[in-house]
C-alpha positions in Angstrom: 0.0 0.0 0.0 0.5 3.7 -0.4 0.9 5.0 3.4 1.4 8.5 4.1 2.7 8.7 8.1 1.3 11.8 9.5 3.0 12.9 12.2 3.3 16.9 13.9 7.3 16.7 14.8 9.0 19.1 17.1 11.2 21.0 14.5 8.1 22.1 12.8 6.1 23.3 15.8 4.5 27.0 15.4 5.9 29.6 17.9 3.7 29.1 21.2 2.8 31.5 24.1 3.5 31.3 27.0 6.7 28.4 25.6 6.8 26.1 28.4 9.0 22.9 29.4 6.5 20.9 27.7 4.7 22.8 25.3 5.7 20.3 22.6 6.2 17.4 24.9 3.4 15.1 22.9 5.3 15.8 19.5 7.9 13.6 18.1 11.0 14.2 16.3 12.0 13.6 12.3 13.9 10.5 13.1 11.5 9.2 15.5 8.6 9.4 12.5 11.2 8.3 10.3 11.6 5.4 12.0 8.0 4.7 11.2 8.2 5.3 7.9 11.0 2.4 7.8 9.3 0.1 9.4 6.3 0.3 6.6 9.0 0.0 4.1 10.3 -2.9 5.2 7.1 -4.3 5.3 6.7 -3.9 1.7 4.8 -0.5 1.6 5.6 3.1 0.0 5.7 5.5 2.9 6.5 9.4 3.0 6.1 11.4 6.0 3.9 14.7 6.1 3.0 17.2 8.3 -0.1 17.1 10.1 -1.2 20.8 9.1 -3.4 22.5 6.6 -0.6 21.6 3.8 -1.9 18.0 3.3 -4.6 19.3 1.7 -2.1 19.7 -1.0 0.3 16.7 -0.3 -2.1 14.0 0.3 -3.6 14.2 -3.0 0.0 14.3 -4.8 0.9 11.1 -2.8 -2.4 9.6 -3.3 -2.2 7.3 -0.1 -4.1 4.0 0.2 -3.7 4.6 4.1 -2.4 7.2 6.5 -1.0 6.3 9.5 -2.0 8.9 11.5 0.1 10.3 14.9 -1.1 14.4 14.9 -1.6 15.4 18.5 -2.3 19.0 17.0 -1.4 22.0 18.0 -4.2 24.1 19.7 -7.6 24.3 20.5 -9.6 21.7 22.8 -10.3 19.4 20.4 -7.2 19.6 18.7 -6.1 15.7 17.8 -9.0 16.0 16.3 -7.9 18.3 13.7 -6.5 15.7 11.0 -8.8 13.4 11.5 -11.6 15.2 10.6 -9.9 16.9 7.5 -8.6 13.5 6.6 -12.2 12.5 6.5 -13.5 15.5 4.4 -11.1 13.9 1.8 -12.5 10.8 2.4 -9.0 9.3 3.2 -8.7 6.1 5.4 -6.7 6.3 8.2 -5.4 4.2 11.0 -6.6 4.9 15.0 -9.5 6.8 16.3 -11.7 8.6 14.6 -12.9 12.0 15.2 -15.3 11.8 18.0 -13.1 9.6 19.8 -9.7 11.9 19.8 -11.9 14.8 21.0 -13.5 12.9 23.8 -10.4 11.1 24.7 -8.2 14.4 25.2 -10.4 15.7 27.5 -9.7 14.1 30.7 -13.8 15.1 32.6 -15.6 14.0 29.3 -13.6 11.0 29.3 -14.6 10.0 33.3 -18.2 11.2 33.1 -18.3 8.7 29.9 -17.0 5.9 31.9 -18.9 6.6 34.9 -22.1 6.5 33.0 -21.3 3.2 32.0 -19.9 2.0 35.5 -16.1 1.8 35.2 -14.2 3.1 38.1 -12.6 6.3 38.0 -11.2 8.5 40.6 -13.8 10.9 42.0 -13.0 14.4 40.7 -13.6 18.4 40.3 -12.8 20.5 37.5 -12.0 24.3 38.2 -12.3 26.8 35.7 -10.8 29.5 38.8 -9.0 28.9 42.0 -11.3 30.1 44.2 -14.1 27.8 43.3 -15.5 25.8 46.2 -14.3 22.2 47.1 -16.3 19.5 46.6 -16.5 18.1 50.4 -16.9 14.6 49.1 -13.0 15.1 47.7 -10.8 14.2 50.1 -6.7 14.9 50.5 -4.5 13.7 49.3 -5.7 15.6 45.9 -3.9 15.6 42.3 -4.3 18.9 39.7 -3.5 17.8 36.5 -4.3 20.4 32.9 -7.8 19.0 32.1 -7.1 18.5 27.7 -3.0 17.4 28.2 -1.5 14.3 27.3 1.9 12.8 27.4 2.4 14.1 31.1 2.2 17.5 30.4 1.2 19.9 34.0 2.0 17.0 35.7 5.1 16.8 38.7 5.6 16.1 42.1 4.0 19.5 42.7 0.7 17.9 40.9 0.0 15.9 44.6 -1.5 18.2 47.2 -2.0 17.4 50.7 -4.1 20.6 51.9 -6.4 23.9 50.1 -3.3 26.1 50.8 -1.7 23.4 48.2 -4.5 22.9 45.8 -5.3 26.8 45.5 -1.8 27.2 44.6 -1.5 24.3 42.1 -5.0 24.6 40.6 -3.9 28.9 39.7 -0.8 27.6 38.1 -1.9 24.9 36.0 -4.9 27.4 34.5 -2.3 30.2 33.9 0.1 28.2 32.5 -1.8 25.9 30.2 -5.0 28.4 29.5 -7.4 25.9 30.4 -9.6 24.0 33.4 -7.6 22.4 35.9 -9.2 18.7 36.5 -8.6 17.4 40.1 -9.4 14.5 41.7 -8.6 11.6 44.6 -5.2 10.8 44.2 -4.9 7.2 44.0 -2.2 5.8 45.7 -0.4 2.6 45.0 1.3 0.8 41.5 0.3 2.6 37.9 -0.4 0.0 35.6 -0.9 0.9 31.9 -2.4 -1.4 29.5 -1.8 -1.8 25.5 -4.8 -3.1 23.0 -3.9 -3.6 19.6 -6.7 -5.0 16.8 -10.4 -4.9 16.6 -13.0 -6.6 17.8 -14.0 -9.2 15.3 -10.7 -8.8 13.1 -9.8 -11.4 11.2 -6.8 -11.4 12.2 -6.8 -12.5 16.1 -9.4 -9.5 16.8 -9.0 -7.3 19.8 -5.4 -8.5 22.0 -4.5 -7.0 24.9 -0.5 -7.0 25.6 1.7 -7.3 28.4 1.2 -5.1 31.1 3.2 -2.2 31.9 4.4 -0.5 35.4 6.4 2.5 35.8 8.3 2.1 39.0 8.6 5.2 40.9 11.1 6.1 43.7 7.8 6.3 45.8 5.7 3.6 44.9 3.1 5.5 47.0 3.2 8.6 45.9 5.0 8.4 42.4 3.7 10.4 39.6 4.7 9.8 36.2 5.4 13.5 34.5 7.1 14.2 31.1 10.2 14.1 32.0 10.6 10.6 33.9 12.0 9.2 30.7 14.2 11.7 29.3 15.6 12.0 32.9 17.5 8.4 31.4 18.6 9.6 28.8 20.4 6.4 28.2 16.9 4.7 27.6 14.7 2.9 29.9 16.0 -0.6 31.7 13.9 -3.1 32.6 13.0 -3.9 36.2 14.8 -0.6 37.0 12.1 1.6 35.6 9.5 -0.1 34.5 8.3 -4.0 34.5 6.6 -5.9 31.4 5.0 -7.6 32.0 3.6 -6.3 35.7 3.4 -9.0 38.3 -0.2 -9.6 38.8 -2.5 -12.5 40.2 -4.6 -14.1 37.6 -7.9 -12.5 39.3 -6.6 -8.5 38.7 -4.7 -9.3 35.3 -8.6 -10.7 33.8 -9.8 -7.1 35.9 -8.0 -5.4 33.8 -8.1 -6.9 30.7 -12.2 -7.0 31.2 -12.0 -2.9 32.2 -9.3 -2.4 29.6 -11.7 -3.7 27.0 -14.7 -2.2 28.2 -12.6 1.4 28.0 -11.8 0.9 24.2 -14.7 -0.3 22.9 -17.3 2.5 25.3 -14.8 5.3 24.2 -14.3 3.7 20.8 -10.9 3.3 20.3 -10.0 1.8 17.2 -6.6 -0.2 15.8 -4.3 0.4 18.8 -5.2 2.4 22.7 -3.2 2.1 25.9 -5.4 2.3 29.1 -3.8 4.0 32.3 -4.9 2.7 35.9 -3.7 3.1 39.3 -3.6 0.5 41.8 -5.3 1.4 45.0 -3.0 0.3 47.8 -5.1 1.6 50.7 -7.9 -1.2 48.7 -6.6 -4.1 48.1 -5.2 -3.0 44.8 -8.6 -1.5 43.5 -8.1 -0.7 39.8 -9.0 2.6 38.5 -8.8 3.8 35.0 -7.1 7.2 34.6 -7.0 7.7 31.4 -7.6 6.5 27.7 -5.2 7.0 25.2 -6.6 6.7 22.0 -3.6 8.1 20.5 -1.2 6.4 22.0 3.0 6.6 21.3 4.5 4.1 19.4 7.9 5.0 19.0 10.9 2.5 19.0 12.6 2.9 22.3 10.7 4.9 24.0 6.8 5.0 23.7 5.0 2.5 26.5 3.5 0.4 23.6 6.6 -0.2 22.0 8.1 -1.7 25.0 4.8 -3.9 25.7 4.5 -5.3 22.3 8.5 -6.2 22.4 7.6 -8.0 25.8 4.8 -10.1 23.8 7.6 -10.8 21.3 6.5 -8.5 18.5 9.3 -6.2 17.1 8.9 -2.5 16.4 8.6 -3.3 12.6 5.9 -6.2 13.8 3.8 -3.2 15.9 3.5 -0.8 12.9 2.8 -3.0 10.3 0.4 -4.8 12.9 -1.6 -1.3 13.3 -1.3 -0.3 9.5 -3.0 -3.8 9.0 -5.8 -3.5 11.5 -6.7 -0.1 9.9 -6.4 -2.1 6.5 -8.9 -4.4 7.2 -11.4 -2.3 9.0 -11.5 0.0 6.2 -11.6 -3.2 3.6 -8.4 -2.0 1.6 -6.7 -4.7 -0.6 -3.1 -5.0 -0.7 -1.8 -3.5 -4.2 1.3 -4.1 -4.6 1.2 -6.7 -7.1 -1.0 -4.4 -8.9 1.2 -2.0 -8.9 4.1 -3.6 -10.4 1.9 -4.8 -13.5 1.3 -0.7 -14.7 3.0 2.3 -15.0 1.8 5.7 -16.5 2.6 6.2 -19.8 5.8 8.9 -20.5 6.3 8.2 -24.2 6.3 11.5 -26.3 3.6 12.5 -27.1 1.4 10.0 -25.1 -0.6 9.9 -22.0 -2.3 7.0 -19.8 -1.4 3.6 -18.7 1.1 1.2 -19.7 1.8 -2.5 -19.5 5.1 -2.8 -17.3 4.9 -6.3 -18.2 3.1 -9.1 -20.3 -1.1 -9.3 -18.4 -2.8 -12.5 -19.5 -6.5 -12.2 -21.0 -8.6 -11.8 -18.1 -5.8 -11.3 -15.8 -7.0 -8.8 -13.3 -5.0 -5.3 -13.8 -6.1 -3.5 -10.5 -8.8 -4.1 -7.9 -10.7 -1.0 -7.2 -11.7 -0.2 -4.0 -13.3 2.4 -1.2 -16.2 4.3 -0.8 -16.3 6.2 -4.0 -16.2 2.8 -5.7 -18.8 1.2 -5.5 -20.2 0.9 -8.5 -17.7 0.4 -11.5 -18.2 4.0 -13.7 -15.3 6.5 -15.5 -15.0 8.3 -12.1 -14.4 4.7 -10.1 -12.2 3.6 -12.4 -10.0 7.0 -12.2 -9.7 6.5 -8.7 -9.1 3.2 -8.3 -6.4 3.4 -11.2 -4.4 6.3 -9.1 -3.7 4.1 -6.2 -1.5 2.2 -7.9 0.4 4.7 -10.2 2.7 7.0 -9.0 2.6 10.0 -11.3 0.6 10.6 -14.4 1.5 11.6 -18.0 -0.7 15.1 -19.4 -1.4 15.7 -23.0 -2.6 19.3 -23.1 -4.4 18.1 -26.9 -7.0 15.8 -24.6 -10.2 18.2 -24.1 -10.7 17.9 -20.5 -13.6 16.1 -20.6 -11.8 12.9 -21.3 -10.8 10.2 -19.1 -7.0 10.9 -19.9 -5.4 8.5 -17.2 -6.8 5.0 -18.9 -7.2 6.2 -22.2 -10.4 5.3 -24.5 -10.8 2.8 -27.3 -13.6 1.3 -29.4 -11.4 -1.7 -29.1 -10.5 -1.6 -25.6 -7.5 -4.6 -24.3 -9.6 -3.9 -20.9 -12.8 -4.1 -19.1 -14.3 -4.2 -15.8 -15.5 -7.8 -14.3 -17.5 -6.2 -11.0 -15.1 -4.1 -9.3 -11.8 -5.6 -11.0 -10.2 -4.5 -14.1 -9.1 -6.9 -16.4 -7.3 -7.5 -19.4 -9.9 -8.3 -21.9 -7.5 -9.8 -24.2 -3.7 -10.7 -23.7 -1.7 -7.3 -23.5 1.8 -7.0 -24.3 4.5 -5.2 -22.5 5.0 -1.8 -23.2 1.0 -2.0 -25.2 -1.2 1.3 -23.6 -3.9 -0.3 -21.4 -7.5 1.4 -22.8 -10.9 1.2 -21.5 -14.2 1.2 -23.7 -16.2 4.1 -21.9 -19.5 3.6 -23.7 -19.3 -0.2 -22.4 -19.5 0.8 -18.5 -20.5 4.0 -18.6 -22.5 5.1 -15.8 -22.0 8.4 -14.9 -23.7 11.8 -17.1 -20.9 12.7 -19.0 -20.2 15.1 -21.7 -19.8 13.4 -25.5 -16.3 13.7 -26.9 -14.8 12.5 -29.8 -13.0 9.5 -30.6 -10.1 8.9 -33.2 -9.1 5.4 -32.3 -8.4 3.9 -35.5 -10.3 0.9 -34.9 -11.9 -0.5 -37.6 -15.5 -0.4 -35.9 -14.5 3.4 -34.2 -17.6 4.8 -33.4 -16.7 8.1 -33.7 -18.2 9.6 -31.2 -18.3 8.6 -27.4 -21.2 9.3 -25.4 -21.9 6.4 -22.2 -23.8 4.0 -21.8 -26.7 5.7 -20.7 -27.3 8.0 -24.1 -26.4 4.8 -26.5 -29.3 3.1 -28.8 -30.2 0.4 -28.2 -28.8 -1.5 -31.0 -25.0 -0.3 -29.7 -26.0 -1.6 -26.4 -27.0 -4.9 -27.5 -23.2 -4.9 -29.8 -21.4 -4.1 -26.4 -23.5 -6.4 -24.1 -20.9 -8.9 -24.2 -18.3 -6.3 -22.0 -20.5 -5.2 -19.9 -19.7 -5.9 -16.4 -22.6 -8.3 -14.3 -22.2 -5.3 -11.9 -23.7 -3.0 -14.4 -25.9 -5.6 -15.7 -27.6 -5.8 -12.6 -28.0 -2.0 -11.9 -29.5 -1.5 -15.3 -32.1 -4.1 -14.7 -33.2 -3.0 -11.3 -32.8 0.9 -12.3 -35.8 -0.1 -15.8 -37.5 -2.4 -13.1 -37.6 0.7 -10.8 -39.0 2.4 -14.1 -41.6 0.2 -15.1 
């Protein structure tokens, strides 16, 4: 497949006021993303990275992705991983992860607990302040913990984030809605282990379905009062060891692993989460080990080396490589793409002089199938469909200004078309030779109102002009009922049914 890795990296962050520490901490860097992009190449796909911003609505349609493997945590606003998503579908681009509802429920922390709360998962009881003067909720109790109420990746979060009196949480609650322009969430600080958990799949894929891996601890200093901020990993800056900072998989009884796993679950599917999510939970100690789920990460990290899923999918025994083509593949199948690779080696656009379209790269075999066409756009097989579904697979196409625009340039016409559509497949309607210009009889699947043009073929039976389907007599018709797809055949019939 075509993947474009999408992706809003440090070096290209906008200027930012006020700048803090971790303004930018959600972000990743070129050679992180890059690292991405390798691991899809290795996997057999073309990848390019681009920035998550208002240029893809330039670059995506250049690159012509089959999938985008979307990362944007956005820039500003409250709903703002929510951004690319959304644009991606206005362009009616498949992409891997949550969708648009999710990402904007998901970054804010009080939608996300009234949502599980309504449907009875545990969460720690909370407050949000919108000034630092607001009354406290007397059913809160201290120890408290102010966190930035839309922030991921730890951002607002330290040592500082714990408070043990009002002095404390006035203080805290003031800083974090200066500092980050927004509500300050608090609520029961849990003490005890912090667990996170990694999904990856769907439910009812094909392909294992919905798996949860190995869980992860952080271990803090203070396993009672440790807080996991955005700097706890870059403070190593040798990278993380195992069973010095963190354990995967998490020692757990059989009885709290399947808790977690069941609340884990529940948590992806009730916020759906799609493709990949991590689920944070502390561990009451003061309860027996209570679970309660902190967060949902729809968007989770998956950087080599360094993101929490990373390291959980290497304990399962899955490499990097193994997690992003894992993910790519999950979005693949949930948005029914095929794999075209072997499509893609069998046609090439056309660069002679003088000449624009397809070509044969090599020898197709009558009634070999040429490309599969796919996605929402095709679903029935018409000029439009088949321009589509022919772009996924070719990398740049050949213009002749001479071609009135009106005319399918990019699999050209002929009255004696080497090609045809058999339901959503193109294939070679007789054998074609290397180097031989794949063309397409319009008239004979024609659905869409187009304009006439002329034709100039040379084929002995060249009808001159071209007009669809739709406008030919019904002597043509019957003369080109032999091509006509079954697809077609059966719209036709149910449209004059319809008529009659």
């Amino acid at each position: 497949m075509r993947i474009a890795v999408l992706e809003n990296v440090k070096e290209n962050a906008p200027p930012c006021e006020p700048l803090l520490p971790d303004s930018w901490a959600e972000l990743g860097t070129i050679g992180e993303v890059q690292g991405i992009v390798e691991a899809l190449e290795r996997g057999g796909h073309t990848a390019a990275f681009f920035e998550g911003n208002f240029t893809l609505l330039d670059t995506l349609p250049k690159f012509r992705p089959d999938l985008c493997f979307n990362m944007c945590e956005g820039h500003v606003g409250e709903s703002r991983e929510s951004h690319v998503p959304a644009l991606l579908e206005m362009m009616r681009l498949p992409y891997t992860g949550a969708g648009v509802l999710t990402t904007a429920l998901t970054l804010d922390k009080a939608m996300t607990k009234r949502w599980m709360s309504a449907h009875g998962l545990p969460t720690p009881p909370y407050q949000v302040f919108t000034a630092a003067d607001e009354k406290l909720d007397p059913a809160l109790r201290f120890p408290l913990f102010v966190k930035p109420v839309r922030e991921g990746s730890g951002k607002g979060v330290s040592e500082a984030s714990i408070v043990d009196d009002e002095r404390a949480l006035r203080t805290r609650v003031a800083h974090v809605i200066a500092a980050y322009r927004q509500p300050a969430l608090v609520e029961r600080f849990i003490r005890g282990r912090e667990i996170t958990v990694g999904l990856l799949g769907n439910v009812g894929d094909s392909d294992g379905g919905l798996v949860m891996l190995p869980s992860f601890e952080i271990l803090f200093r203070d396993p009672r009062r440790g807080v996991y901020t955005h700097l706890i990993k870059s403070e190593t800056p040798d990278g993380w060891t195992a069973n010095q900072n963190y354990r995967c998989p998490a020692p757990l009884d059989a009885r709290l692993r399947g808790e977690l796993e069941r609340l884990a679950v529940s948590a992806f599917e009730i916020t759906g989460c799609r493709d990949y999510a991590r689920i944070d939970f502390r561990l009451d100690s003061d309860d027996g080990e209570r679970p309660y789920i902190l967060e949902v990460n729809a968007l989770p990290g998956v950087f080599r080396d360094w993101s929490d899923m990373a390291f959980q999918a290497a304990a399962a025994g899955l490499s990097h490589d193994q997690l992003i083509l894992a993910i790519a593949g999950h979005a693949a199948r949930r948005h029914d793409l095929r794999q075209p690779s072997r499509d893609a080696q069998k046609i090439a656009v056309a660069r002679h002089a003088g000449e624009s379209g397809v070509i044969a790269v090599a020898a197709i075999a009558a009634g070999e199938r040429i490309v599969h066409l796919t996605g929402e756009e095709l679903s029935r097989p018409t000029r439009t469909s088949v321009q589509i579904g022919i772009g996924r697979h070719i990398d740049t196409w050949g213009t002749d200004p001479s071609v009135p625009t009106n005319v399918f340039r990019y699999l050209n016409h002929s009255c004696a078309a080497n090609a045809r559509m058999r339901g959503l497949d193109l294939v070679a309607a007789h054998p074609i030779a290397a180097g031989e210009p794949v063309t397409f009889d319009y008239d004979s699947n024609e659905w869409d109102m187009i304009s006439p043009f002329p034709c100039a073929c040379g084929a002995a039976d060249c009808r001159t002009m071209i007009r669809g389907y739709c406008h030919l007599d019904a002597a043509t018709r019957r003369r080109l009922e032999p091509v006509i797809s079954a697809h077609l055949r059966e719209m036709l019939a149910m449209e004059e049914a319809g008529g009659a």
